[in-house]
C-alpha positions in Angstrom: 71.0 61.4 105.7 71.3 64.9 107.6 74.9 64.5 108.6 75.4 64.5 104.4 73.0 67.4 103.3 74.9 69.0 106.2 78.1 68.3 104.9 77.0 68.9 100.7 76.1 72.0 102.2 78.9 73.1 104.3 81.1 72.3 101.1 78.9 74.6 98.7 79.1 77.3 101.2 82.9 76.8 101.5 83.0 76.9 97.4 81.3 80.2 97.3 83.7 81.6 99.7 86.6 80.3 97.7 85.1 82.1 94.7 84.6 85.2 96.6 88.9 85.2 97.1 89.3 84.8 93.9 87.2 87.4 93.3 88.4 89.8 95.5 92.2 88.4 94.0 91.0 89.5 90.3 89.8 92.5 91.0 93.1 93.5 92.8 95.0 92.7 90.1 92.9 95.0 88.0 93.1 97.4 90.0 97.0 97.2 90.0 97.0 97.3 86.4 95.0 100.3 86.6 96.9 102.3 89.3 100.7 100.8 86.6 98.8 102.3 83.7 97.8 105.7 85.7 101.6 106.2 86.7 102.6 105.3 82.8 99.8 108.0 81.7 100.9 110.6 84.5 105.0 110.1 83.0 103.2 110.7 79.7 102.1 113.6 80.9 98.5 112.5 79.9 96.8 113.7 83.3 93.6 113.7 82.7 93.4 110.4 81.2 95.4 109.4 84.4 92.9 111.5 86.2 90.4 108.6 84.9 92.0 105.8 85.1 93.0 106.3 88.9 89.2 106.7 89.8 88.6 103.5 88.2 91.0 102.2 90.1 89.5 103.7 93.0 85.7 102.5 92.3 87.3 99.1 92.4 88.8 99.3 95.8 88.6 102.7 97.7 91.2 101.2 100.1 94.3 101.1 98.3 96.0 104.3 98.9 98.1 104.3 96.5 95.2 104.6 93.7 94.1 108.1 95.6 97.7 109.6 95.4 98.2 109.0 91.4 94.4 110.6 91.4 95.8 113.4 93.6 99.1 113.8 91.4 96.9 114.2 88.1 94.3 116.4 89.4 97.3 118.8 91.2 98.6 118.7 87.1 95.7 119.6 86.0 95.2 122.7 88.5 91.9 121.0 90.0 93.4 121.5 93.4 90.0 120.8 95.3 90.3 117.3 93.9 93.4 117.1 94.2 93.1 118.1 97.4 90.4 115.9 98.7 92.3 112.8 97.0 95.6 113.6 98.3 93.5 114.0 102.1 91.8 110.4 101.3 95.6 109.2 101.0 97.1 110.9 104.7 94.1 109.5 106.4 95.1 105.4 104.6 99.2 105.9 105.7 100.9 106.6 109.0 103.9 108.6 108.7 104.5 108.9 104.5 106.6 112.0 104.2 105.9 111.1 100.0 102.7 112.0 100.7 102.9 114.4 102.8 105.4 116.2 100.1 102.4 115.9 97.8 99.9 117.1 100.4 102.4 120.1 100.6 102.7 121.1 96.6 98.9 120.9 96.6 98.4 123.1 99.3 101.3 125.3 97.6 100.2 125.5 94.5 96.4 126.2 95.1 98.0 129.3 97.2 97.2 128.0 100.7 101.2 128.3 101.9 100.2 127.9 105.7 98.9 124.4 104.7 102.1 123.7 102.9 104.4 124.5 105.1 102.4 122.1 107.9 102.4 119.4 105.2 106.4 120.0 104.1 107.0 119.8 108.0 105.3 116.6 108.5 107.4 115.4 105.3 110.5 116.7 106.8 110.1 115.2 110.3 108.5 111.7 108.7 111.9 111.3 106.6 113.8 108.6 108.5 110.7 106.2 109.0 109.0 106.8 105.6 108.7 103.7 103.2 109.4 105.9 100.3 112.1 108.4 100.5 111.6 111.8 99.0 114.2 114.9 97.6 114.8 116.1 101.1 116.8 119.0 99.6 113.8 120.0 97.4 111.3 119.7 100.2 113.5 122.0 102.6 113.1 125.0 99.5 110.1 124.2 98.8 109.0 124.5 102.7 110.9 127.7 102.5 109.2 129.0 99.8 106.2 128.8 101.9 107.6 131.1 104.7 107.5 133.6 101.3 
């Protein structure tokens, strides 16, 4: 009789850790819909509606860098550069070597005047080219990292 309460009970621990993946499964995909919608809002130029949506996305799963950058692209649109900048740092401390993000980290830092910041951020971008996942405007990060010199 213990060898089956054993097993009954091995199995109905097993099913709540099945449930907990599919879980952890839906709220990924939510949170993917969210961080689709965010990018559709910030082409919209909607960004503070995008601003929103990419903290929800966030509050679902604050490891998913992607979900900080969109928040860091809105806020730097919507000249909240501390949050923009705090998002966008959230982001560089997720990735290894993303000269994307360090070209956002750069027009942050550029636009909320701190040009020594940008030009360390544009650098990064500039020297992270060849092994980033996602390629930026090389040309435009080159004037924009000479703009900072300015």
């Amino acid at each position: 009789m213990r060898p089956l309460i054993a097993l009954v009970f091995l199995l109905f621990i097993n099913t709540l850790l099945i449930a907990q993946d599919v879980i952890d499964i839906a709220m990924y995909n939510q949170q993917l819909s969210f961080i689709d919608k965010g990018w559709d809002l910030i082409h919209q130029k909607a960004y503070h509606e995008a601003s929103q949506i990419f903290e929800q996305a966030i509050e679902l799963n604050d490891g998913n860098a992607d979900a900080f950058v969109g928040a860091a692209t809105a806020y730097m649109h919507l000249e909240k550069y501390d949050l923009a900048t705090q998002r966008v740092d959230v982001a560089l401390g997720m990735t290894r070597n993303q000269s994307d993000i360090y070209f956002l980290a750069g027009n942050i830092a550029f636009n909320s005047g701190n040009h020594d910041k940008a030009l360390v951020a544009y650098t990064v971008a500039i020297n992270n080219y060849e092994s980033s996942e996602v390629k930026i405007d090389l040309p435009k990060c080159y004037f924009n990292r000479g703009n900072s010199y300015l």
